[in-house]
N, C-alpha and C positions, 0 to 999 in steps of 0.2 A: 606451764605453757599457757598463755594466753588463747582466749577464741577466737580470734584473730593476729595470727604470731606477725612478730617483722620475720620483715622479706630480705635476706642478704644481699650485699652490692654484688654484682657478675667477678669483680676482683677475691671476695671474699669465696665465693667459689670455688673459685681455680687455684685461689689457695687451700682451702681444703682437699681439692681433689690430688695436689700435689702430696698428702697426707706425711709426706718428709722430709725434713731437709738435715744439714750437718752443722754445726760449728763448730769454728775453730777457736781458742782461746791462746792466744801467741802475744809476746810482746816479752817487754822488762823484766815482766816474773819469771819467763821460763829461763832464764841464764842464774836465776839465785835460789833456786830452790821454794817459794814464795809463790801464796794462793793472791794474798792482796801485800801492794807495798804505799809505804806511804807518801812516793813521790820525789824523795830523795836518790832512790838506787840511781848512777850515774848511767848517762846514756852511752857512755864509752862501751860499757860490756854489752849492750845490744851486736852480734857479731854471727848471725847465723851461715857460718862459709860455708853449707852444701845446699840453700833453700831454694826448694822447688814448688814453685806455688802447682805444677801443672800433675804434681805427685799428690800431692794433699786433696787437688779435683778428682783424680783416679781413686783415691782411698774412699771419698764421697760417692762418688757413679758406682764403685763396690759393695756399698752399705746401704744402695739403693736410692740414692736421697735426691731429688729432684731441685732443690734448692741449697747453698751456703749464705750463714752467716757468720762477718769475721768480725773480732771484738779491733776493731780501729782507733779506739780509746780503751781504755779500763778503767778505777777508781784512782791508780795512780797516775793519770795524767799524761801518758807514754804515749804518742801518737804514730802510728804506722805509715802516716806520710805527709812531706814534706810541709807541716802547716805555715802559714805566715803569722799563727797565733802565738807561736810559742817557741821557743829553743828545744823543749824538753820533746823531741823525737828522732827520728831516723835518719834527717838531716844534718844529726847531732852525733852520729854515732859512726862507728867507723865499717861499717855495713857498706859496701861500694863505695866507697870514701864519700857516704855523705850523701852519696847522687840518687840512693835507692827508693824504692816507694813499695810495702808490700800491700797496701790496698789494690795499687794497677795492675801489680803480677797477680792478684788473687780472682780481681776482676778480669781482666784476661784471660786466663785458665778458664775460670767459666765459661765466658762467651763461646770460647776455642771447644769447650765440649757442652755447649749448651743446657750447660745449668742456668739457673736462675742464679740472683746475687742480692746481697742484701748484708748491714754493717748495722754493727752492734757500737752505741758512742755514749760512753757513759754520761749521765748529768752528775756524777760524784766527782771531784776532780779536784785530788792531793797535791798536787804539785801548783795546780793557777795562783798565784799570788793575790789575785783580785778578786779568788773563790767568798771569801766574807762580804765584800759588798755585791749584794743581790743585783742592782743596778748592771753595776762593771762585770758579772760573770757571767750574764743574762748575753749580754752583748758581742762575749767573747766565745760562749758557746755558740749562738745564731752563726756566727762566723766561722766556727767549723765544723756545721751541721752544713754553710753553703756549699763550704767548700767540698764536704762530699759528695753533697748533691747536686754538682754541675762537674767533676772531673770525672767519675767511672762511669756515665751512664746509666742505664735503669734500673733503679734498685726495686729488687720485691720483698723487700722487706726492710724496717728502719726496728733497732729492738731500742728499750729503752729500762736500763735496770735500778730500780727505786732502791737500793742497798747502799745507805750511805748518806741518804736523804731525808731521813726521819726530820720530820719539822720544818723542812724546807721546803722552800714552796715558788719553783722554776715560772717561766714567763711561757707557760702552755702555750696561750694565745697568739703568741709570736711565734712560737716553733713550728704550733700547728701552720701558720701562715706560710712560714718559709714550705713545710712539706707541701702543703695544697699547690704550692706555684709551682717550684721545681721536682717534686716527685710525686704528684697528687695517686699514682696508681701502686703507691708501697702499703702494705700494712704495716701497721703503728702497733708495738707491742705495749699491752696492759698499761701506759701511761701517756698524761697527756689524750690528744686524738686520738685515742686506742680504737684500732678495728678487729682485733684478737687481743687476747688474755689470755693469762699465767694459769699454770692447770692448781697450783698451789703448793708445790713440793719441788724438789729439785733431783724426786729417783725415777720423775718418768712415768709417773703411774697414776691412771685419774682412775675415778669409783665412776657406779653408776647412781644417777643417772648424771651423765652430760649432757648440761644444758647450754644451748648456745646464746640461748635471751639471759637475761642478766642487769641488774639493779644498780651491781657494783662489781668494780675489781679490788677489793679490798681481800685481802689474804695476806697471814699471818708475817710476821717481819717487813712487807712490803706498807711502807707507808708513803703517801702521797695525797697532796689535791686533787688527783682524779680519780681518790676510792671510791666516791660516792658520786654516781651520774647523776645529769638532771633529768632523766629518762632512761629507761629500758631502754637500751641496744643490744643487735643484734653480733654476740664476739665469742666466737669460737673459742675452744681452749689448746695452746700450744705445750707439750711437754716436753719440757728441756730435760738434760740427764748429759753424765759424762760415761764416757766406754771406762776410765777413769776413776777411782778416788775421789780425785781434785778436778779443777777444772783446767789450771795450767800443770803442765809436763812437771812430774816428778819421778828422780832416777832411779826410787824405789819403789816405785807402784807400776802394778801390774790391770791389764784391761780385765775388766767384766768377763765372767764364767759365758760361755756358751747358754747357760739353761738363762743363767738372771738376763742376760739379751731379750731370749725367748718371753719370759715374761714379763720383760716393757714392750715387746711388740703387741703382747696381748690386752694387755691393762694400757696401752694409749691409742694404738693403732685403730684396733681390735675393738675400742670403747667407742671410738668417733672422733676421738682427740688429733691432733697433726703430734708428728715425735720431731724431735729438735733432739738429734744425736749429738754429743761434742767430740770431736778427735781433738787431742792437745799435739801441735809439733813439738818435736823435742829442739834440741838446741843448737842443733847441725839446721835445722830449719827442714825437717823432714817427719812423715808418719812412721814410730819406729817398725822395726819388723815385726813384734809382737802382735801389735794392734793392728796392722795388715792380715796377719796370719788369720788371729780373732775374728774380722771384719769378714774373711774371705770363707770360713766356717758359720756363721751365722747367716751368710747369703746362701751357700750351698741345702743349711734349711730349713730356709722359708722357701726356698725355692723349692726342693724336697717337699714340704708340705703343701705348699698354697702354688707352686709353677703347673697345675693340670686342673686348672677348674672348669666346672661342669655347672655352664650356664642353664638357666630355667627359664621356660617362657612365661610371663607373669599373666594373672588373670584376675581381674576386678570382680568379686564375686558380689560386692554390697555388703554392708552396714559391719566396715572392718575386716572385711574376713578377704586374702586373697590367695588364689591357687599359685602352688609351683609347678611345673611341669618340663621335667627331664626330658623329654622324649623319649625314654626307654626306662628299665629298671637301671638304678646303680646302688652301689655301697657308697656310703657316707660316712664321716665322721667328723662333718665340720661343714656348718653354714653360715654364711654370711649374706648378711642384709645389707640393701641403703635406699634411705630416705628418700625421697624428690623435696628437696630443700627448697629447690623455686620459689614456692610460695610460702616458703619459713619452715623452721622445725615445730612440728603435730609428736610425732607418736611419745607418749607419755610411758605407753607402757607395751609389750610386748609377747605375744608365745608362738612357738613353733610344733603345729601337730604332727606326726605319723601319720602313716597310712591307717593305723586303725583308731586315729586320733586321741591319740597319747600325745600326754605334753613329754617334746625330746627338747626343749630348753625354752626359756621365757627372762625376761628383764625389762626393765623400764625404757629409755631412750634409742634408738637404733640412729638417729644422725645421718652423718657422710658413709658411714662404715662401721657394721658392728658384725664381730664374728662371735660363735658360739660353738665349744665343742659338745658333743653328743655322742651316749652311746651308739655302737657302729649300726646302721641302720638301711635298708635293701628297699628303694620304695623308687618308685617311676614319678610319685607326685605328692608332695608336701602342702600343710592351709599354715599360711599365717595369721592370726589373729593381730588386728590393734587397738588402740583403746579409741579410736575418732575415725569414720567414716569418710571423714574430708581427706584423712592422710596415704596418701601415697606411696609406693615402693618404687625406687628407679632402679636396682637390680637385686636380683639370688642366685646366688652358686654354693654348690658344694665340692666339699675334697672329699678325698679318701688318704688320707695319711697314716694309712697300717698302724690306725689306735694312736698315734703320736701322743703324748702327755702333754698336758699345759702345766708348765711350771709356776706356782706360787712366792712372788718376792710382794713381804709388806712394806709401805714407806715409814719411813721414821720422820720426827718434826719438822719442819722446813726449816733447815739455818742455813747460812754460809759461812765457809771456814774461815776463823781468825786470822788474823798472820801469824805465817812460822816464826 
């Protein structure tokens, strides 16, 4: 932390406070069984006869997610709607004989339940024929980075995934351009104009401490021109993760354990981090039962745990130290902090006393949002401690979740999966 931190844009914010959103991973792979393809699968077998974009928003509003992102492109070049760039998408396929578009139906759907929306367009791209001259693909991208940035309306978010790109070195300066004009209030994920970053893994799970200021976005198998900034900015960290295996639908894989959910909400959520859940549609063009089911159990709880919290009034005591206060006694076993980030991320480091001032948990960063479980605890008013006087609390609550356990999942390396 600097002694004087940067201060986030009002966008960067409210996407933090939105602390979730969903993706969806849909296209060419989900009809072949295939994580990545290399651009040949024909677009004839793209054919989803039951797809309901406005099922896949309900499957989101159920996982709690305030925002979607839809992968619009992938690495194989398969575009989810009608481009003028290319033959190789839905225009091509016999999906509504050709007429369909699933970016408008997805975009749609949101607005209809007021989600936020925002499209994932790969810079890898196996199928463009003009991919090897840097010049001609430069140009052919900008052209369907416009195109989706003037037909769906406002996106809150633009992703951009460096898997494929090793060594390559895209026309930033232009994209950023094109973003600034036509969609200057989306976040740019980790490349390029990045205004958030990659948490560094792909199970969902950041350590402590999360830091929002930042040097670089360089992290492991992600290579790009924009790992190394030419200054400190201010860029949150996004955790992506599938319910999923893989990240497109496969007919032998099953969603994510009830408990491994629970601890991605805690190790991303829970950390300060925003969680980027993926639902994959299957191949009718729908969320299957399963991961409804799943989705509809993991909501029942956190709601269970964290739907009765017990606000504290806060109290600036001086040099670090701020009171909680219940307004009565309660039982606890779970508190949660957050920052006042307004004027940047401060707390370095962090503890929470008892009544008889006992440390009931302590950690480095608190952020947007950090929760801590504790032994169960009976107190009318709680001190937090921080390591800088300047920093601020904008709120505390606690639960009581009948001892609830926090379940332990570790990540493994960051890869992405080969093709099948």
């Amino acid at each position: 932390m600097t002694t004087d931190p940067l201060r986030p844009t009002p966008g960067q914010l409210a996407w933090q406070q939105d602390r979730m959103g969903v993706f969806f991973h849909f296209g060419i792979n989900t009809f072949h069984g295939k994580e990545w393809s290399d651009g040949t699968l024909p677009a004839s077998s793209f054919d989803p006869a039951e797809l309901d974009a406005r099922q896949w928003v309900r499957a989101a509003q159920l996982a709690g997610a305030k925002y979607v992102v839809l992968t619009a492109k992938h690495h194989d070049g398969f575009c989810l709607w009608p481009t003028a760039t290319t033959d190789y998408s839905v225009a091509s396929s016999p999906w509504q004989d050709g007429r369909g578009d699933v970016v408008a139906e997805v975009a749609q759907a949101c607005r209809e339940a007021g989600l936020k929306f925002g499209l994932y367009l790969s810079p890898w791209d196996r199928n463009a024929a003009c991919y090897e001259d840097a010049a001609a693909y430069d140009a052919f991208y900008l052209a369907q980075l416009s195109e989706l940035c003037t037909r769906y309306g406002t996106l809150h978010e633009l992703w951009f995934d460096g898997a494929g790109s090793e060594g390559r070195v895209y026309d930033w300066a232009r994209i950023g351009a094109v973003i600034a004009e036509l969609q200057p209030q989306a976040m740019v994920f980790n490349m390029g104009p990045a205004t958030i970053r990659w948490v560094g893994n792909e199970d969902g799970l950041a350590e402590d401490p999360v830091e929002y200021v930042v040097s670089s976005t360089a992290v492991s198998n992600y290579v790009s021109d924009s790992e190394t900034l030419d200054e400190e900015a201010y860029l949150p960290p996004e955790c992506d993760v599938s319910l999923r295996p893989g990240w497109f639908w496969q007919p032998a894989e099953e969603p994510k354990s009830l408990e491994h959910l629970l601890a991605i909400h805690y190790r991303s959520i829970g950390m300060g981090a925003n969680l980027l859940l993926n639902l994959p549609p299957d191949s009718r063009g729908l969320i299957p039962d399963a991961d409804l089911a799943r989705l509809a159990e993991f909501r029942a709880e956190l709601d269970r745990r964290f739907g009765k919290p017990m606000e504290a009034r806060l109290t600036d005591l001086g040099d670090g130290e701020w009171e909680l206060d219940f307004g009565r006694e309660v039982l606890l076993d779970h508190v949660e902090l957050g920052e006042d980030l307004t004027e940047g991320q401060r707390v370095a480091r962090h503890s929470i006393l008892g009544k008889d001032g006992e440390v009931l948990a302590a950690g480095l960063t608190v952020g947007s949002q950090r929760l801590h479980a504790v032994v169960p605890h009976r107190a009318r008013r709680l001190r937090v401690q921080l390591n800088v006087d300047a920093a601020r609390l904008a709120f505390a609550r606690a639960y009581d979740t009948g001892g609830a356990q926090v379940p332990v999942i570790e990540y493994t390396a960051p890869t992405h999966r080969p093709e099948d």
